[in-house]
C-alpha positions as CSV (number, residue, x, y, z in Angstrom):
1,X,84.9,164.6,110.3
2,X,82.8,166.4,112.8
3,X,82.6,169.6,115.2
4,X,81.2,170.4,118.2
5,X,79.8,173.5,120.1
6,X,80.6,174.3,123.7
7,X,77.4,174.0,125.1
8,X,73.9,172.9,123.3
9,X,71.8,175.6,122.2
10,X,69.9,176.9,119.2
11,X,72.3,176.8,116.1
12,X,72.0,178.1,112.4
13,X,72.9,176.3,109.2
14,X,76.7,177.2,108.9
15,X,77.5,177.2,104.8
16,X,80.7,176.7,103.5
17,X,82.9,180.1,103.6
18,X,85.3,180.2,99.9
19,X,86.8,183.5,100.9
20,X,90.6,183.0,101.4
21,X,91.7,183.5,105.0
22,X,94.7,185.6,105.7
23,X,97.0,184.2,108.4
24,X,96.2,185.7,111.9
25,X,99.5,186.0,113.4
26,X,102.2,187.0,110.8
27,X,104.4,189.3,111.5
28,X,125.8,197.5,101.7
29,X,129.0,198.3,102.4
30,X,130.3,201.3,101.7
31,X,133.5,200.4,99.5
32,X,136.7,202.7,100.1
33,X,138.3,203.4,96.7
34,X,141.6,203.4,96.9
35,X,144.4,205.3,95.1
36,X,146.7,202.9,92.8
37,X,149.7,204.7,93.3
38,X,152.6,203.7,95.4
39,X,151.9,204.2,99.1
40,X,154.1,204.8,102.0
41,X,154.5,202.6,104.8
42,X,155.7,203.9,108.3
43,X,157.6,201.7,110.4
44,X,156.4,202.2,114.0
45,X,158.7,200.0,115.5
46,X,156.1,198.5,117.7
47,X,155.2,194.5,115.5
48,X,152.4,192.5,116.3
49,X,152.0,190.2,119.0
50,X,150.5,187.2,116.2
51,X,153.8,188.1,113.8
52,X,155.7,185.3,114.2
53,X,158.3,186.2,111.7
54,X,159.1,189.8,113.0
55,X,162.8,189.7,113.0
56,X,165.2,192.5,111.7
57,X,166.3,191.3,108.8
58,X,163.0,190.8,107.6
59,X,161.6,194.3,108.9
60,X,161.1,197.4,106.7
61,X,162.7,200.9,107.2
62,X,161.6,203.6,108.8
63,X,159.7,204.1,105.2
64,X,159.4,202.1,102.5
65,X,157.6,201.5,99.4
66,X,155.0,198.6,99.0
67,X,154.9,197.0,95.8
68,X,152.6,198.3,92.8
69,X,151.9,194.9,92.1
70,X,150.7,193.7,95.7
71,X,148.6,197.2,96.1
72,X,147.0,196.2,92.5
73,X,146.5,192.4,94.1
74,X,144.7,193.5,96.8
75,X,142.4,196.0,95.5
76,X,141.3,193.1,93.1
77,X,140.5,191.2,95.4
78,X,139.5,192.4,98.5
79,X,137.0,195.3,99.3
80,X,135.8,196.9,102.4
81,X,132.5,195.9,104.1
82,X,130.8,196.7,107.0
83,X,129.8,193.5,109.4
84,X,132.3,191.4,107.9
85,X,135.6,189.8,108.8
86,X,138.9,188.1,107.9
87,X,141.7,186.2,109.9
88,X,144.3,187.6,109.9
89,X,146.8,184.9,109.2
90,X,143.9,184.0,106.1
91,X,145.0,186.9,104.5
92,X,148.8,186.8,105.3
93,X,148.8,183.5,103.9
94,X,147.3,184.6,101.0
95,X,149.4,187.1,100.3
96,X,152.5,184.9,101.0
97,X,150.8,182.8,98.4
98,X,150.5,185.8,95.6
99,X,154.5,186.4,96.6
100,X,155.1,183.3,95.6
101,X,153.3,183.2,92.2
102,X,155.1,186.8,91.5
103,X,158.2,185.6,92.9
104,X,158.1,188.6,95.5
105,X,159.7,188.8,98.8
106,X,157.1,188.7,101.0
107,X,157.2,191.6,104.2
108,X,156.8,190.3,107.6
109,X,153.0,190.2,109.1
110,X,153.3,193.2,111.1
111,X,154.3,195.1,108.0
112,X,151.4,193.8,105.9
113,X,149.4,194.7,108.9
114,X,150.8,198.4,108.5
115,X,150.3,197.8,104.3
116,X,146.6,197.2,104.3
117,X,145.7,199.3,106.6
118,X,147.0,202.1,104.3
119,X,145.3,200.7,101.4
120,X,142.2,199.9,103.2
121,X,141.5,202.7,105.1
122,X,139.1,202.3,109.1
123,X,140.1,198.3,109.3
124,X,140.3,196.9,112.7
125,X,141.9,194.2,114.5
126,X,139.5,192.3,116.9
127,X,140.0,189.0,118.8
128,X,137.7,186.5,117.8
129,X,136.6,182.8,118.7
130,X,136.0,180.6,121.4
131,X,137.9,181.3,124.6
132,X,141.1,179.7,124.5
133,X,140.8,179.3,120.8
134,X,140.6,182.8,119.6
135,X,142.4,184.3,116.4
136,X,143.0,188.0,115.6
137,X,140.9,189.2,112.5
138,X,140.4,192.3,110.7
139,X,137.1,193.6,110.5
140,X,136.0,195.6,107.6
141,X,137.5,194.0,105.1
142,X,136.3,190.8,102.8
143,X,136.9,189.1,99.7
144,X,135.2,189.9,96.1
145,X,132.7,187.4,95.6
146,X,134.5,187.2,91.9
147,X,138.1,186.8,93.5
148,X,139.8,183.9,92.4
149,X,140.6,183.5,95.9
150,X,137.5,181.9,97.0
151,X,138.1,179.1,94.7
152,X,142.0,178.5,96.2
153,X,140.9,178.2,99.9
154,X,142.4,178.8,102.7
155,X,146.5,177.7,103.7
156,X,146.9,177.7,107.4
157,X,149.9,176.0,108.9
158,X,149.9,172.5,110.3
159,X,151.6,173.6,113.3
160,X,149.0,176.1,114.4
161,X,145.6,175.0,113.7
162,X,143.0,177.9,113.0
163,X,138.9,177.1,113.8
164,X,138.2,179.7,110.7
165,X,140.3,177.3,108.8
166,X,137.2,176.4,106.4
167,X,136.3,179.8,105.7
168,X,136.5,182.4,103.5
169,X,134.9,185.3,104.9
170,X,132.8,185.3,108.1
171,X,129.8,187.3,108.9
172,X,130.7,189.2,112.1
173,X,128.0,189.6,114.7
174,X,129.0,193.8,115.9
175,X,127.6,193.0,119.0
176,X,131.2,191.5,119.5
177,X,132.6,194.3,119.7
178,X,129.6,196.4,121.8
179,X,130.7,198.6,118.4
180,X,128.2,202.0,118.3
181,X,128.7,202.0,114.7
182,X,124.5,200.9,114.2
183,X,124.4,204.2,116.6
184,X,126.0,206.2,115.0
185,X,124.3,205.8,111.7
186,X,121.0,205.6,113.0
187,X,120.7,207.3,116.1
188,X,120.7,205.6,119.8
189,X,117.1,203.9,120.4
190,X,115.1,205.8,122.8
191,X,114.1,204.9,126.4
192,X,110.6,204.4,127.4
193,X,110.0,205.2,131.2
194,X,107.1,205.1,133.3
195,X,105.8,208.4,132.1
196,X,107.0,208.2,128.5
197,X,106.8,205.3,126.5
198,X,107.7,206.6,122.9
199,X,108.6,204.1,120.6
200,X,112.6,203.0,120.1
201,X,114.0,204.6,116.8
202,X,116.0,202.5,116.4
203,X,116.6,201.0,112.7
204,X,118.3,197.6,112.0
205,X,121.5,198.4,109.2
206,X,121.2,197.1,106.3
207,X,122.5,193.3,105.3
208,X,125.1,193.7,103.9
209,X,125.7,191.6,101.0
210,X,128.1,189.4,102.9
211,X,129.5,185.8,102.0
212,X,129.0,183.9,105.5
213,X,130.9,180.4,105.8
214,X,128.9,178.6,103.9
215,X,129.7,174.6,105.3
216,X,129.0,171.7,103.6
217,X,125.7,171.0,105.5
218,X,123.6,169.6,102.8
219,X,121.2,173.2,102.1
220,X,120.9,174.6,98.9
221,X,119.7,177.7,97.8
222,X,116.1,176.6,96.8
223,X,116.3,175.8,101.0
224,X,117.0,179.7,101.5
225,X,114.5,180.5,98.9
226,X,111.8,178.9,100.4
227,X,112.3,180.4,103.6
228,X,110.1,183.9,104.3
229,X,110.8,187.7,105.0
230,X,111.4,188.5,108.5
231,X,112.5,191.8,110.6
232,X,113.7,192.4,113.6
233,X,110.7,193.6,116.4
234,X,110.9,196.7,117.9
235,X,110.6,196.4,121.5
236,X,110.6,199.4,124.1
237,X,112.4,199.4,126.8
238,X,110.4,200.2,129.9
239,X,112.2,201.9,132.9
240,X,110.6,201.8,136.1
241,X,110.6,204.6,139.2
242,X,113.7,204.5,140.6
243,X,115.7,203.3,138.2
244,X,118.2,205.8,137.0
245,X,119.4,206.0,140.7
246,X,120.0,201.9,140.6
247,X,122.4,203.2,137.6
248,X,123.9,205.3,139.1
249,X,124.7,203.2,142.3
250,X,126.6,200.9,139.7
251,X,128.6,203.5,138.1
252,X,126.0,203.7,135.3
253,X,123.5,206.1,133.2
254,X,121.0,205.6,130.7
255,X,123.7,205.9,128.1
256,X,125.2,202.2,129.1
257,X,121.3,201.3,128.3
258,X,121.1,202.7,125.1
259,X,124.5,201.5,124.4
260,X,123.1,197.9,125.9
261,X,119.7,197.7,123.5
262,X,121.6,199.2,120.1
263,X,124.4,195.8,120.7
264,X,121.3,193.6,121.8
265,X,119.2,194.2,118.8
266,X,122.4,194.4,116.5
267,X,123.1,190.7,118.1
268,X,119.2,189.8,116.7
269,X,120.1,190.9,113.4
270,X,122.6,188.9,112.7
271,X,121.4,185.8,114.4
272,X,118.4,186.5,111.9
273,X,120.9,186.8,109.2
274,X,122.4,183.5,110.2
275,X,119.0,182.0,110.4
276,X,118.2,183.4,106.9
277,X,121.8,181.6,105.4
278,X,120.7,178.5,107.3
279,X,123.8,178.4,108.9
280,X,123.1,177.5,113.0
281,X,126.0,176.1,113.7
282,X,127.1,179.8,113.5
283,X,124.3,181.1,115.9
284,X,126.5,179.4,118.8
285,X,129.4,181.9,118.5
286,X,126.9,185.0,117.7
287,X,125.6,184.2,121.2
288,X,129.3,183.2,122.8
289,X,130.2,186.4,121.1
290,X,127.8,188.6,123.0
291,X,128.2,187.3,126.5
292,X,131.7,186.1,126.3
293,X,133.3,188.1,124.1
294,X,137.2,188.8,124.3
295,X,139.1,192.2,123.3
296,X,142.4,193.2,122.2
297,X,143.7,196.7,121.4
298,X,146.6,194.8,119.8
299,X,148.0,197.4,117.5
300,X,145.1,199.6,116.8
301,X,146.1,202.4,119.2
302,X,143.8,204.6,117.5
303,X,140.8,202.5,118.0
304,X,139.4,202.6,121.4
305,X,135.8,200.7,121.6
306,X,133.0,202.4,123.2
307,X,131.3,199.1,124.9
308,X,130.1,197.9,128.1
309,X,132.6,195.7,129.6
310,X,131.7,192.3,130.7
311,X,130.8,193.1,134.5
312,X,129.2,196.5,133.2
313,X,127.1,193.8,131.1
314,X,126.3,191.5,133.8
315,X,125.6,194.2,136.9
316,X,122.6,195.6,134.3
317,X,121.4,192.1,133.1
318,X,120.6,191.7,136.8
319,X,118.0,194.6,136.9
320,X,114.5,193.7,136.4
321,X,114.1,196.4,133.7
322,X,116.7,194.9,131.7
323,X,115.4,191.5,131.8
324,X,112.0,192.0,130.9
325,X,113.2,194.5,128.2
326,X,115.3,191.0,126.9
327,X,112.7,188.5,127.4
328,X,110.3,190.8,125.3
329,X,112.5,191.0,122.6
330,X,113.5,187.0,122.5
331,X,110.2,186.4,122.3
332,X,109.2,188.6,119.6
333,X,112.6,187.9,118.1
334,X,112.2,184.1,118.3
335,X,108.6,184.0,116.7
336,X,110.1,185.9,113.7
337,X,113.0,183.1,113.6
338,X,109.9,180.4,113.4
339,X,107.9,182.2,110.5
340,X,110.9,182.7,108.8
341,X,111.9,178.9,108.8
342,X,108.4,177.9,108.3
343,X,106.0,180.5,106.8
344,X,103.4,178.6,105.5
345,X,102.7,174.8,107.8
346,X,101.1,173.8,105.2
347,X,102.2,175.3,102.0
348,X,106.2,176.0,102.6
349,X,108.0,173.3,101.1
350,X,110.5,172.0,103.3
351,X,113.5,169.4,101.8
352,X,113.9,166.9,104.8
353,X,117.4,168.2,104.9
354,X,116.2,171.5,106.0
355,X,113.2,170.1,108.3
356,X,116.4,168.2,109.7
357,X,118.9,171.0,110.5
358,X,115.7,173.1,112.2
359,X,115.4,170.1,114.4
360,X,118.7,169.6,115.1
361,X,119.0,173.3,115.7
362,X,115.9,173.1,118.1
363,X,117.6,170.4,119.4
364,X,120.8,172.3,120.6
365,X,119.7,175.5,121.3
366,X,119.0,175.0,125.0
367,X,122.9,173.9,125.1
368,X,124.4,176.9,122.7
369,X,122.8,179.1,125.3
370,X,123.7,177.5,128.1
371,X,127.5,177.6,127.2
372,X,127.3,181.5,125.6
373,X,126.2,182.9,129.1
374,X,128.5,180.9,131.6
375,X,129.1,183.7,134.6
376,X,125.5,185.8,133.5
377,X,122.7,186.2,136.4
378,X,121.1,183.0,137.2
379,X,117.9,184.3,137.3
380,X,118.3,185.7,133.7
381,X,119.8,182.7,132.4
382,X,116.7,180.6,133.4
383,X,114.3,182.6,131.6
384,X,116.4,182.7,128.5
385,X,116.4,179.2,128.9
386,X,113.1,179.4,129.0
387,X,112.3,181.6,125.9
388,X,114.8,179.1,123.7
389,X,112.1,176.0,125.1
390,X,109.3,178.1,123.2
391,X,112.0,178.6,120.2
392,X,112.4,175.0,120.0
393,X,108.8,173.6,121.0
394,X,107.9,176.0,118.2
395,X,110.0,174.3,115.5
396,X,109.8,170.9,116.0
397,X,105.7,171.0,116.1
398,X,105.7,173.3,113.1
399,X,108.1,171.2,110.5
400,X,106.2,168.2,112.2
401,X,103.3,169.4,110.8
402,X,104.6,170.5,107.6
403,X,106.0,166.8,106.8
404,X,102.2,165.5,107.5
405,X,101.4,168.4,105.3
406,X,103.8,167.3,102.9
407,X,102.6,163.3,102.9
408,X,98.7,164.3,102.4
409,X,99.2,166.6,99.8
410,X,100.5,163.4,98.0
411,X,98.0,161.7,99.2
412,X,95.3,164.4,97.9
413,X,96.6,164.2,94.4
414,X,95.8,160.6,93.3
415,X,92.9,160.1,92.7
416,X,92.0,156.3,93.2
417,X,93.2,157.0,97.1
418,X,91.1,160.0,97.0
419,X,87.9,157.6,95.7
420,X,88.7,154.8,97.8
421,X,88.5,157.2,100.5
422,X,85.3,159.0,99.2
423,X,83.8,154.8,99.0
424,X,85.0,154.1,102.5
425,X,83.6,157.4,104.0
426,X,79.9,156.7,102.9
427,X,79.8,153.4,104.5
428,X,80.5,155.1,107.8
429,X,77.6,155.6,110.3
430,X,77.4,158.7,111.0
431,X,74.0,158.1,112.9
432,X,75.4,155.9,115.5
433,X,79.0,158.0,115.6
434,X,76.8,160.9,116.3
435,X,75.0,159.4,119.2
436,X,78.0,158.0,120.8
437,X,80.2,161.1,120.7
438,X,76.8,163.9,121.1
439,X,76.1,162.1,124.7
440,X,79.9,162.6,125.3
441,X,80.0,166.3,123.8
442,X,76.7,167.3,123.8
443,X,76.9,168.8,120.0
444,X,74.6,170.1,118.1
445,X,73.8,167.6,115.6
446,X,72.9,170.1,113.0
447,X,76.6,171.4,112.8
448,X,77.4,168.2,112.9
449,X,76.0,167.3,109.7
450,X,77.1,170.3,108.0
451,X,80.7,169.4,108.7
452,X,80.0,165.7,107.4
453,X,78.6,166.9,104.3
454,X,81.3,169.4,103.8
455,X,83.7,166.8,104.3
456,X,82.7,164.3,101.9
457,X,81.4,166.6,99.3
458,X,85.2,168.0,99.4
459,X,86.4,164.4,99.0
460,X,83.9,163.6,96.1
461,X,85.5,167.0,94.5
462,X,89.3,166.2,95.0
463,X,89.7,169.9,96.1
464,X,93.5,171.0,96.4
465,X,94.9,171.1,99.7
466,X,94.7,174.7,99.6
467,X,90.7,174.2,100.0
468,X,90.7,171.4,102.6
469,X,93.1,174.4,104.5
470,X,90.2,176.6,103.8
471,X,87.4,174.5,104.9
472,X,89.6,173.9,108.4
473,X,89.7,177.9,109.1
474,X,86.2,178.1,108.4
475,X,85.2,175.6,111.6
476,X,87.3,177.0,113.8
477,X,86.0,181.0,112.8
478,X,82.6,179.9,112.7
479,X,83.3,178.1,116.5
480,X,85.0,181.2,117.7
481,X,82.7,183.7,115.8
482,X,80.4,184.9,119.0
483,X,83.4,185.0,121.2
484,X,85.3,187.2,119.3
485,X,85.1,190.1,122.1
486,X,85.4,187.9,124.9
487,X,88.8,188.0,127.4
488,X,91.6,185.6,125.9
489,X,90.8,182.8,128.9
490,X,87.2,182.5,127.6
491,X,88.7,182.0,124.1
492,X,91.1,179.6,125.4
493,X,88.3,177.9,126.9
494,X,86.5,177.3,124.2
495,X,88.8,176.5,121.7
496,X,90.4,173.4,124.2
497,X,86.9,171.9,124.2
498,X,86.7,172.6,120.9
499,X,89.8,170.4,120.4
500,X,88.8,167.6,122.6
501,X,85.6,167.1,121.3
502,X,86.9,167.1,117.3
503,X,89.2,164.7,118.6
504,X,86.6,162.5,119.9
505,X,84.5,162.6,116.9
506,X,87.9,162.0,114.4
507,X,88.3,158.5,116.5
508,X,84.9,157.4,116.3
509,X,85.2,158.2,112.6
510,X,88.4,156.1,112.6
511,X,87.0,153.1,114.8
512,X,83.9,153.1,112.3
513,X,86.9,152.4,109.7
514,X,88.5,150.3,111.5
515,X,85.8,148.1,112.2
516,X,85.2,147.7,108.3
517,X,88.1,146.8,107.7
518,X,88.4,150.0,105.5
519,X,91.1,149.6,102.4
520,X,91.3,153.3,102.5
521,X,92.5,153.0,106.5
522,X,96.1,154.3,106.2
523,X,94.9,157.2,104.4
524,X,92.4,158.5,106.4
525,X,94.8,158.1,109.3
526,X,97.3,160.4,107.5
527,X,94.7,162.7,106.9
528,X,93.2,162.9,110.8
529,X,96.1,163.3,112.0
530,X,96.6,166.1,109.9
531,X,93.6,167.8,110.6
532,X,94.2,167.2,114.2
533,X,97.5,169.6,114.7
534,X,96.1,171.8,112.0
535,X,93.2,172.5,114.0
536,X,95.6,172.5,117.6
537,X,97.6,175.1,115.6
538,X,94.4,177.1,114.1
539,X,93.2,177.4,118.0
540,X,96.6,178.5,119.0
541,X,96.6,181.5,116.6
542,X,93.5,182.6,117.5
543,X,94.4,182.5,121.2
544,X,96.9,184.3,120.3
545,X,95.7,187.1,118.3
546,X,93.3,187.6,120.7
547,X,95.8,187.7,123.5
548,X,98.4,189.9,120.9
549,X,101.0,187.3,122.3
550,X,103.9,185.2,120.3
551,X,102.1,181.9,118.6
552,X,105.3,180.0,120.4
553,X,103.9,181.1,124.1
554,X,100.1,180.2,123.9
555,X,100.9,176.5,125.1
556,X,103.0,177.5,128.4
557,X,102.5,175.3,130.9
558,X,102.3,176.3,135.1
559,X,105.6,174.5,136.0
560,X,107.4,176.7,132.9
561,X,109.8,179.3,134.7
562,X,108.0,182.8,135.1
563,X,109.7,185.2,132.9
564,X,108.3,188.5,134.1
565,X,108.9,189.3,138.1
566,X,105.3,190.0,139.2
567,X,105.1,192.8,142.0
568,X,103.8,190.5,145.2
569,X,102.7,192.4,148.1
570,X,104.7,190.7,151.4
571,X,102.3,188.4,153.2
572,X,101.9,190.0,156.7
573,X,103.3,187.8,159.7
574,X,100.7,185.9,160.8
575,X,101.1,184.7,164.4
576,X,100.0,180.8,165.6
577,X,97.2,182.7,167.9
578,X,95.8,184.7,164.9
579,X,94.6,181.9,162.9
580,X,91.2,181.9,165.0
581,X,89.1,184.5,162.8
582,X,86.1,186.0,164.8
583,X,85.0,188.8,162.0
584,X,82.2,187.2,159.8
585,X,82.8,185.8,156.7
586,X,82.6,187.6,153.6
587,X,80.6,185.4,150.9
588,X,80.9,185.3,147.2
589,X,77.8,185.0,145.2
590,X,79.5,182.1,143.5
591,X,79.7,180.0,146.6
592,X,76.5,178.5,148.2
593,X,76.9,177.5,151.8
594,X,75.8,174.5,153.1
595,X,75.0,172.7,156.1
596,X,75.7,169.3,157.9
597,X,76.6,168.3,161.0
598,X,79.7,166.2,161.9
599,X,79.9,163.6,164.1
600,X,80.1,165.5,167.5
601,X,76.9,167.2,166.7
602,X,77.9,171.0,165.6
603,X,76.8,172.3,163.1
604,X,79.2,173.2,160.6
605,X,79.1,175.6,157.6
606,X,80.9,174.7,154.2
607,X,81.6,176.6,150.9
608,X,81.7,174.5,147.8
609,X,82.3,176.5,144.6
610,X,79.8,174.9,142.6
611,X,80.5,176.8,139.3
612,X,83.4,174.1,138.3
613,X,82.5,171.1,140.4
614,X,85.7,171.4,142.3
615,X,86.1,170.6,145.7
616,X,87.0,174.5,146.4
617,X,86.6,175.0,150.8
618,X,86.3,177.9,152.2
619,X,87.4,178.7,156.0
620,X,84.4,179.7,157.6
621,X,83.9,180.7,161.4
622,X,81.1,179.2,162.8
623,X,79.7,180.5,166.6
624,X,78.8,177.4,168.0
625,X,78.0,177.1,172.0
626,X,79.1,180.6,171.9
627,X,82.4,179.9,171.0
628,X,84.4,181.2,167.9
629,X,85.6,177.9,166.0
630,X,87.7,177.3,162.6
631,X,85.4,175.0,160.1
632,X,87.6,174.2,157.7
């Protein structure tokens, strides 16, 4: 294996570095006891609109007396919780079910509305699901994790089939309700503008210790133990001049924006949490939740939501403030998602069934987005659509890597491959493989033989793959060392031909085996191409330390949708008769005219920008028979 430099020069003896490289671009409910004594249930006449059995001779009194036994059954298995939920017909058949053990009469479901309520004091009813598909819930409330009610399941009648059928408790994203609960606790974020831009205060709740619907999707909890810490990124929000009178021509403040960034970033925590239970298919309904979200009051006159309502949401998604403030926070958001899936793309230890379910979920982002923000600003919805490509560009490169990672670390630890490889290697010729690939790159063929050496001494050893991660790092530093406070292009620069000619020298190496019919083939090909997208990702985090951007952005491409509106000055109207320039040119030191003469006989004045060999013109005006002409 071989490096080159970016341009030949005077080089010194580059040793092997041991030192261990750190990675360059890492980034409870409160339970309501109850009282066990009898309580009092008020009959307000009004019944819930989901009660289908709400008939008289089923209905309580004015007052009546729950039970001691059904108060006792519910505070033994149910508790209070913030972020969590319940259907509601989950828990009526429940208790249906405990009235039939007991041999009780059961109440109708607007009175067990009214009876839990008083034994679980602050729940809420809330609307939840896909539209067209949505079932009331209770939020607040879940069941004990020691309940012998999460071993029953659920009962849901045939004639009305429930989407929450298969679960037991569901984490609820509180961005569904635009809830200011996170803002009451902790305080609204603060607003950066133009002339102050203090940090958000903001602080993510606490996870609760919630039990998600946990599907049948093949993860296990060594999966969720191999995944890494992550938080969620604080991002200021920037206002611009001008922008509290936008507000207020919408029928807005600054209060619907700090109401906006506590739900957005309480939206991020619980996709994060979602991400963290490895359970994506739930990530589709956080998002539907958010954009799509539907309310009822239903019977909780008391409650009154404090949210931004749907067009509210939309008419401030359409300013650019809001959208850059968004994009920002997906992508610092999104690279968090990736280093929690895959912390180490080497070292983490993915099962193929969770390398599969971050594909798949890579996969299907682009269309769980799509669907969660029918109706939302177009232009928004492009450069979220944008920021989920990086999400999922991101992922599939990274577990790609990790399952080469995976196969040569097998590889690495037996030793008569490792030999056989260590035999094949010193028959190679590196003499000739130099002078083939040096005329191409023009290294320097000391470095060259350092890395050689290093190489095969390391193979001779059978060092871990730890080391050989090591020994990587160390090229790409010692590459990268003198243009450590150069801009981020130069960087970029460098490390691409940096890439291209490793690449080069890695196939020569290769062809060299090939040729000899090398026994040890297959395994040097698993280890170039390791190397290969180790070194691609190596480059990338330097690029992007240096440029203190998300790891997932460095390879944008041009034809990528901007996601940042750039301030353009307008072009000024430029009439047909204006194109004729007689003011004289202004030349750039870069450029060097030259003259020739075309086939009428003036003489003509070109630019060529010779610094990058391209065919770069310049307009020039030329006075030729004193007349003002356009040389193009």
């Amino acid at each position: 294996m071989v490096c080159s430099t970016v341009a030949p020069g005077t080089y010194t003896v580059y040793a092997p570095d041991t030192s261990n490289y750190a990675a360059y671009y890492q980034y409870s409910g409160n339970v309501q006891q109850s009282p066990t004594q009898s309580y009092m249930l008020h009959n307000h006449g009004g019944q819930s609109p989901n009660s289908g059995d709400d008939d008289n001779g089923g209905a309580l009194g004015h007052t009546a007396r729950a039970s001691p036994a059904t108060v006792t059954w519910l505070l033994d298995n149910y508790e209070t919780a913030d972020g969590t939920s319940l259907p509601r017909c989950t828990l009526y058949d429940h208790y249906k079910r405990h009235c039939q053990e007991n041999r009780l009469d059961p109440v109708n479901a607007a009175s067990f509305g009214k009876l839990i309520r008083s034994v679980f004091l602050g729940l809420r009813t809330r609307r939840l699901g896909t539209r067209g598909n949505s079932k009331y819930h209770y939020y607040g409330i879940r069941i004990k994790a020691d309940s012998s009610l999460n071993r029953q399941g659920v009962v849901v009648s045939p004639t009305e089939p429930d989407p929450y059928a298969d679960s037991v408790n569901t984490v609820v994203a509180n961005s569904r309700q635009y809830s200011t609960h996170a803002t009451k606790r902790h305080g609204p974020p603060s607003i950066s503008s133009s002339s102050n831009s203090a940090s958000p205060t903001y602080s993510s709740p606490v996870t609760q210790d919630v039990m998600p619907r946990y599907r049948n999707n093949g993860t296990t909890s060594e999966d969720r133990a191999s995944l890494g810490d992550g938080e969620i990124p604080a991002v200021d929000f920037h206002s611009i001049e001008g922008f509290e009178e936008t507000l207020v021509k919408l029928g807005m403040d600054m209060s619907h924006v700090e109401k906006f960034v506590s739900c957005y970033q309480q939206n991020c925590h619980n996709v994060l949490h979602f991400v963290k239970q490895l359970q994506f298919e739930e990530i589709e309904e956080c998002w539907f939740s958010f954009w799509q979200a539907e309310y009822d009051e239903l019977d909780d006159e008391d409650f009154m939501p404090e949210r931004l309502s749907q067009q509210q949401l939309y008419a401030l998604c359409s300013l650019a403030p809001t959208q850059d403030y968004i994009i920002e926070m997906d992508l610092a958001f999104y690279q968090t998602v990736v280093d929690v899936l895959v912390p180490s793309v080497l070292m983490s230890k993915m099962t193929p069934v969770l390398t599969q379910h971050c594909r798949n979920f890579a996969k299907n982002a682009d269309m769980y987005l799509r669907k969660a923000m029918q109706g939302a600003p177009e232009n928004l919805l492009r450069k979220k659509l944008q920021t989920v490509k990086y999400l999922a560009q991101g992922l599939k490169r990274y577990t790609s890597l990790n399952h080469l990672a995976q196969a040569a670390r097998a590889v690495l630890q037996k030793q008569d491959q490792v030999s056989a490889m260590y035999n094949d290697y010193t028959r190679v010729d590196m003499t000739q493989v130099h002078e083939q690939a040096g005329w191409v790159c023009g290294c320097d063929q000391l470095m060259v033989q350092h890395i050689n050496n290093a190489f095969r001494s390391n193979l001779q050893k059978m060092v871990p793959m730890e080391q050989w991660a090591e020994w990587l790092e160390s090229i790409v530093d010692q590459t990268l060392a003198k243009y450590h406070d150069k801009p981020v292009e130069v960087i970029t620069d460098v490390g691409k031909q940096f890439l291209l000619n490793w690449s080069f020298y890695t196939s020569m190496v290769i062809r060299d085996l090939t040729l000899r019919s090398a026994a040890s083939f297959g395994s040097f090909h698993l280890i170039r191409l390791l190397a290969d997208d180790y070194m691609f990702y190596l480059i990338e985090s330097r690029i992007a330390k240096a440029g203190n951007q998300p790891l997932i952005t460095v390879i944008r491409q041009e034809k990528d949708y901007p996601l940042f509106d750039d301030i353009r000055i307008p072009h000024p109207v430029i009439h047909h008769d204006e194109f004729i320039v007689t003011a004289p040119p202004v030349f750039d030191h870069k450029f060097q005219p030259t003259v020739h003469h075309d086939t009428d006989g003036f003489e003509v004045k070109r630019m060529r920008y010779h610094e990058n060999r391209e065919n770069v013109q310049v307009e020039v005006v030329e006075e030729v028979d004193g007349q003002n002409i356009l040389c193009i």
